[in-house]
MILOLO-524897 format. One record per residue (C-alpha): residue in three letters; x, y, z; residue number from 1. Coordinates in steps of 0.5 Angstrom, whole numbers, plus 2048, in hexadecimal, padded with zeros to 3 digits. Example, Ala and Ser with C-alpha at 12.3 -4.5 7.8 and 13.67 -1.06 7.14 Angstrom:
BEGIN
REC  res    X    Y    Z    n
REC  ALA  819  7F7  810    1
REC  SER  81B  7FE  80E    2
% end
This chain:
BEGIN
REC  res    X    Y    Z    n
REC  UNK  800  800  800    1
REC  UNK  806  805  801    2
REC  UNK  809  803  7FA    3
REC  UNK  802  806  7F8    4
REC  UNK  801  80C  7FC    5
REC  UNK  807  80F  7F9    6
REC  UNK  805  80E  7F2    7
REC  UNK  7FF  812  7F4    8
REC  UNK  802  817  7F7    9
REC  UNK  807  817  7F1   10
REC  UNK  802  817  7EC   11
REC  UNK  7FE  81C  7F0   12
REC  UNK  804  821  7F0   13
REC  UNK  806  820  7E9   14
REC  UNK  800  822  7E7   15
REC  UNK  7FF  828  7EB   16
REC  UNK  804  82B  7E8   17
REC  UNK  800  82C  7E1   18
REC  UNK  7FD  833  7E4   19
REC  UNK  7FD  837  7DD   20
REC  UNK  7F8  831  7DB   21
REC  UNK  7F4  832  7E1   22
REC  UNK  7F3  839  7E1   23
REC  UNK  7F1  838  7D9   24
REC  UNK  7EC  832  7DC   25
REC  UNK  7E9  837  7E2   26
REC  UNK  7E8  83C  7DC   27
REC  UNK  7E4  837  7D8   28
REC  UNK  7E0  834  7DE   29
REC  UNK  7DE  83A  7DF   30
REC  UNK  7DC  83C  7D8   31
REC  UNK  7D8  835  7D6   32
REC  UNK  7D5  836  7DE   33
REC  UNK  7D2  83E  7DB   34
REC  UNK  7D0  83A  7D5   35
REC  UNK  7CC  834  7D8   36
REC  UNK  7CA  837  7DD   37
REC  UNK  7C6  83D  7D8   38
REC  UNK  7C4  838  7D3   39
REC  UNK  7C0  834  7D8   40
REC  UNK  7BD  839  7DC   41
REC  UNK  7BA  83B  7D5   42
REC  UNK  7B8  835  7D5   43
REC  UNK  7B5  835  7DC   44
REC  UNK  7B1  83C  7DA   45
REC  UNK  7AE  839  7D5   46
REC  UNK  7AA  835  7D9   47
REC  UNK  7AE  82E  7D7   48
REC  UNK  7B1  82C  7DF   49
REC  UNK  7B0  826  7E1   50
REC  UNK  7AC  825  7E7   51
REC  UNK  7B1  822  7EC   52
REC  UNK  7B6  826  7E9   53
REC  UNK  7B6  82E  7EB   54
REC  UNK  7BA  833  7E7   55
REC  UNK  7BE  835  7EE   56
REC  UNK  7C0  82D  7EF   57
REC  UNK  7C2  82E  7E7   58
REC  UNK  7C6  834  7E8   59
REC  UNK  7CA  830  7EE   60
REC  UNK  7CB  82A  7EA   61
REC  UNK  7CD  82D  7E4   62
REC  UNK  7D3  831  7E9   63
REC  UNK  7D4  82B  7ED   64
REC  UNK  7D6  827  7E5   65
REC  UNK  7DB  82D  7E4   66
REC  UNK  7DE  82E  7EA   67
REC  UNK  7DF  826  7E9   68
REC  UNK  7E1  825  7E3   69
REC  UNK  7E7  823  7E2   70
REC  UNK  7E6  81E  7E8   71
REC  UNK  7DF  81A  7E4   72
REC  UNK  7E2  81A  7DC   73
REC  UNK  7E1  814  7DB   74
REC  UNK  7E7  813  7D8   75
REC  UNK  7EE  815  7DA   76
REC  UNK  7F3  813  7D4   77
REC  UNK  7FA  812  7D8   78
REC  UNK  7FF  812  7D2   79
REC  UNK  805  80F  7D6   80
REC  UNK  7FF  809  7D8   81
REC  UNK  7FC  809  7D0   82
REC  UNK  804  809  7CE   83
REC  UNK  806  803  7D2   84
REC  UNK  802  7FE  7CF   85
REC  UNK  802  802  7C7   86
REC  UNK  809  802  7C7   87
REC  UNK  80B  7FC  7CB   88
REC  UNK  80F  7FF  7D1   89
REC  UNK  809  7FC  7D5   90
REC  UNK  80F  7F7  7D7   91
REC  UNK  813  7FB  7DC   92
REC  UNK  80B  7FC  7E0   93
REC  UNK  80B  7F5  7E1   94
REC  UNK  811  7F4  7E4   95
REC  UNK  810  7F8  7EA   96
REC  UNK  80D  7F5  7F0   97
REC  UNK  807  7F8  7F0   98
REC  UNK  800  7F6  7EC   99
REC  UNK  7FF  7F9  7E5  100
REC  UNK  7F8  7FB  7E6  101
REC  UNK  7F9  7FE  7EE  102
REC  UNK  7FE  802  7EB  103
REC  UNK  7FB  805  7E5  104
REC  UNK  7F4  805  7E9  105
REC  UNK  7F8  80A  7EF  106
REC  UNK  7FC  80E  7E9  107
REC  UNK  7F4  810  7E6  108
REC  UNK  7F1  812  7EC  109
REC  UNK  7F7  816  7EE  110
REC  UNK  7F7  819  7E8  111
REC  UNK  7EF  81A  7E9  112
REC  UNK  7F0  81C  7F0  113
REC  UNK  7F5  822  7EE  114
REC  UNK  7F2  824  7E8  115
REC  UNK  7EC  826  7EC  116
REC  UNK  7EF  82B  7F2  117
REC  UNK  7F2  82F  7ED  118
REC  UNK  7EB  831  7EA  119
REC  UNK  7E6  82F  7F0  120
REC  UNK  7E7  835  7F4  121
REC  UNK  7E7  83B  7EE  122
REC  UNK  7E1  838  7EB  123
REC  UNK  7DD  837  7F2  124
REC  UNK  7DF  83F  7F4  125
REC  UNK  7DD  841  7ED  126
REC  UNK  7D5  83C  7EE  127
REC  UNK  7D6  840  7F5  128
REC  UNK  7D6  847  7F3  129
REC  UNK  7CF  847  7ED  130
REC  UNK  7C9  84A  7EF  131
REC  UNK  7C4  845  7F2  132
REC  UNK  7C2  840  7EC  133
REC  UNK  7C8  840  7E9  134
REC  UNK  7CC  83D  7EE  135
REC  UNK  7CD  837  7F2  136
REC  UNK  7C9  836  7F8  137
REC  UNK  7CA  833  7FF  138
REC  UNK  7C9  82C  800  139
REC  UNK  7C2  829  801  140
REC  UNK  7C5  826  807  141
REC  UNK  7CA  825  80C  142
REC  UNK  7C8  81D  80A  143
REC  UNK  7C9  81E  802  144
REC  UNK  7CF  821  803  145
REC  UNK  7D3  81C  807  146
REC  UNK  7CF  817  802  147
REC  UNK  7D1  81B  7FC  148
REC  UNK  7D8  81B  7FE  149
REC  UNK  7D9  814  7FF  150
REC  UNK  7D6  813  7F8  151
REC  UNK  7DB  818  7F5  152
REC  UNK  7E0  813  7F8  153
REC  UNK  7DE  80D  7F6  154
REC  UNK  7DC  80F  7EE  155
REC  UNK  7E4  812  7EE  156
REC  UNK  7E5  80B  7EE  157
REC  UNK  7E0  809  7EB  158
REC  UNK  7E1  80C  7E4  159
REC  UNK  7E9  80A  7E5  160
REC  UNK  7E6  802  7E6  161
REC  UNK  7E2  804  7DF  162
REC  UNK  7E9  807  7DC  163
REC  UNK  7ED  801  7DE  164
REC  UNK  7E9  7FD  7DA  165
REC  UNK  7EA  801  7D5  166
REC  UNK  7F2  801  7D6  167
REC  UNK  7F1  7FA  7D6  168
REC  UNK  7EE  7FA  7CF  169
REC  UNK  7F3  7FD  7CC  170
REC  UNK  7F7  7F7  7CD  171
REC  UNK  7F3  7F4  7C6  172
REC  UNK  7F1  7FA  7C2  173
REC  UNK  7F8  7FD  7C4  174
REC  UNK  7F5  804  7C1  175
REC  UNK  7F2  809  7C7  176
REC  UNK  7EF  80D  7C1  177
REC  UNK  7E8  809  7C1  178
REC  UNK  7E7  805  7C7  179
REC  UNK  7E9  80B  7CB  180
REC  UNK  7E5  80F  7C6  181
REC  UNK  7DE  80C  7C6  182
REC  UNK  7DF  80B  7CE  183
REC  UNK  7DF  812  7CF  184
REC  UNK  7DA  814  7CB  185
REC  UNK  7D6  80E  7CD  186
REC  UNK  7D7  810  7D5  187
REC  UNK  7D6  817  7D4  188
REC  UNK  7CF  817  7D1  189
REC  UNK  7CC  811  7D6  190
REC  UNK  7D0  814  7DD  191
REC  UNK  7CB  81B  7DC  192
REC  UNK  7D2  81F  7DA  193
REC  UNK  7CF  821  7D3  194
REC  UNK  7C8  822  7D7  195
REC  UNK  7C5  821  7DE  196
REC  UNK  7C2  81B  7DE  197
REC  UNK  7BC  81C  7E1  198
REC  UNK  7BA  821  7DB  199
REC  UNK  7BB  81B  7D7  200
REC  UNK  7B4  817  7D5  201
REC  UNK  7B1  813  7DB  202
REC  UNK  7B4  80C  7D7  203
REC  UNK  7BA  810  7D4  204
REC  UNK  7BB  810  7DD  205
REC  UNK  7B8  809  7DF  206
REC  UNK  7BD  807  7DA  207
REC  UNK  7C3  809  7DD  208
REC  UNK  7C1  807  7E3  209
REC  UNK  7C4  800  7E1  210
REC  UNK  7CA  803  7DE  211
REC  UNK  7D0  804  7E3  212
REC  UNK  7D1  80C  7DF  213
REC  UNK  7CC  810  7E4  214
REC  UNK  7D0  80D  7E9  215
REC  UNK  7D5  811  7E8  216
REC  UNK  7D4  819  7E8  217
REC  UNK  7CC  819  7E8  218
REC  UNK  7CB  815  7EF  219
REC  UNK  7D0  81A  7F2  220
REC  UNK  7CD  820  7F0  221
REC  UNK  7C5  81F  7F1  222
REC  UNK  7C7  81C  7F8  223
REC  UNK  7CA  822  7F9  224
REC  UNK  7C4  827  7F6  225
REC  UNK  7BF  823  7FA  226
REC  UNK  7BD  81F  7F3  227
REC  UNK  7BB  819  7F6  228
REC  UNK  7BA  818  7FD  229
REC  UNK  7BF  815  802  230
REC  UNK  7BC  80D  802  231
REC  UNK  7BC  80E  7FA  232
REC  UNK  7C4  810  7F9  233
REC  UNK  7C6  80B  7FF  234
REC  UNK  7C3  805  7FA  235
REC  UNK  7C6  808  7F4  236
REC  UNK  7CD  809  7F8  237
REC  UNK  7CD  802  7F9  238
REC  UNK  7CC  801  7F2  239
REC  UNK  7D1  805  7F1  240
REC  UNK  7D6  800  7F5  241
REC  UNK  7D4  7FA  7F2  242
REC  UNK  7D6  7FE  7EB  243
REC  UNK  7DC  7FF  7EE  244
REC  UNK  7DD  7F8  7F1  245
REC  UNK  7DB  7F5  7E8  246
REC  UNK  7DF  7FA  7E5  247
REC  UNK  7E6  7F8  7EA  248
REC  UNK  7E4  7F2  7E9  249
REC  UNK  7E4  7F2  7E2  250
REC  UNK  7EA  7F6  7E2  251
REC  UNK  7EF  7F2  7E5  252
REC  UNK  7ED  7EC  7E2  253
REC  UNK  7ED  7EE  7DB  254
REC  UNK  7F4  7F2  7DD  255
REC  UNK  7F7  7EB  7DF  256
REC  UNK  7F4  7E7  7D9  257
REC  UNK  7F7  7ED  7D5  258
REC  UNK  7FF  7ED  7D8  259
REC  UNK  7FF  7E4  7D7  260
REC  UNK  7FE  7E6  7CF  261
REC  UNK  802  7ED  7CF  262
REC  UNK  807  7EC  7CB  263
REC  UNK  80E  7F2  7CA  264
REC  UNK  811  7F3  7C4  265
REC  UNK  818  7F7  7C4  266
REC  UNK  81F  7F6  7C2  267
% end
């Protein structure tokens, strides 16, 4: 576990460092939060607003994606990671003693971790400071807030579960543009990232409630603008574990079949 909390904290480090790229990235987050939060609040003027859905719990979920974003995007392309298996230097990871899949899994999460701190709070200020309906709203409760951050812990490692997949998959396609690609597209729509979730049609919403991409950044945000109750989001978050459990599950068997038929070529 040592070997793994100082990868973490290397990577976490490392990644700090990039601050030009936040500063572009708050600038952005809060330029896309102005625009989704004026489009749908048109949206909400023209009396198209879902009933268990109102236009300040709108207004907040759309800050809460923003603020987040870079901790909920479905897919983080590490190229070092995607390198290693494109161009054979895989062999000096398997060499180490330590599991490939934990490696990797910490080196993402840590990488998502850090790029988050470095908007997080300027976008918040900034959701803060607009006038009444624009900006965020305080929690519905002292309950959806302690509830809403331990979603916001296991989603993070939910969505690097669901990446690891991805990673894994590479070892056959041995290309990151179209697997990468598709996910990306595909977890993005479905996770209410594009959309909010519960402005989609009622069977858009019972769909997706058998699919684990709305237990990432959806079930984290309207537990905390009071969306669903209390019992309802603890229901959901243990759904949100068995996900979390399937796709650790899935990985780590998949990488082990993966590293038995992995093949380095080189001179």
């Amino acid at each position: 576990m040592r070997a793994y909390g100082s990868i973490f904290k290397i990577r976490f480090i490392n990644t700090l460092q990039y601050r030009t790229a936040a500063f572009a990235g708050v600038a952005t987050q809060i330029c896309f939060g102005l625009m989704y939060v004026f489009l749908f609040t048109a949206f909400y003027n023209q009396g198209n607003a879902p009933s268990d859905f109102t236009q300040l719990q709108m207004v907040s979920y759309l800050w809460l994606q923003q603020m987040f974003f870079a901790y909920f995007f479905p897919l983080d392309q590490n190229k070092n990671m995607i390198a290693q298996i494109e161009q054979g230097n895989i062999c000096y990871e398997l060499v180490r003693p330590m599991k490939l899949y934990n490696n990797w899994s910490v080196t993402l999460f840590a990488e998502k971790i850090a790029k988050t701190l470095l908007r997080f709070l300027p976008v918040l200020i900034f959701a803060i400071l607009m006038p009444t309906g624009l900006g965020i709203e305080l929690p519905a409760s002292v309950g959806a807030l302690m509830l809403s951050l331990f979603n916001l812990i296991v989603s993070g490692m939910l969505i690097v579960a669901m990446n690891m997949v991805c990673y894994c998959l590479l070892f056959k396609t041995m290309s990151s543009l179209g697997i990468f690609s598709i996910y990306a597209t595909i977890a993005s729509l479905l996770s209410g990232a594009m959309i909010p979730i519960p402005m989609m049609p009622a069977w858009a919403q019972t769909v997706l409630n058998f699919l684990p991409f709305r237990y990432t950044s959806d079930l984290t945000f309207r537990t905390y603008v009071g969306s669903i109750d209390i019992t309802t989001a603890l229901i959901q978050t243990l759904i949100q574990i068995a996900w979390l459990v399937f796709f650790v599950i899935v990985g780590k068997l998949l990488m082990k079949r993966c590293l038995k038929k992995v093949e380095v070529q080189g001179g």
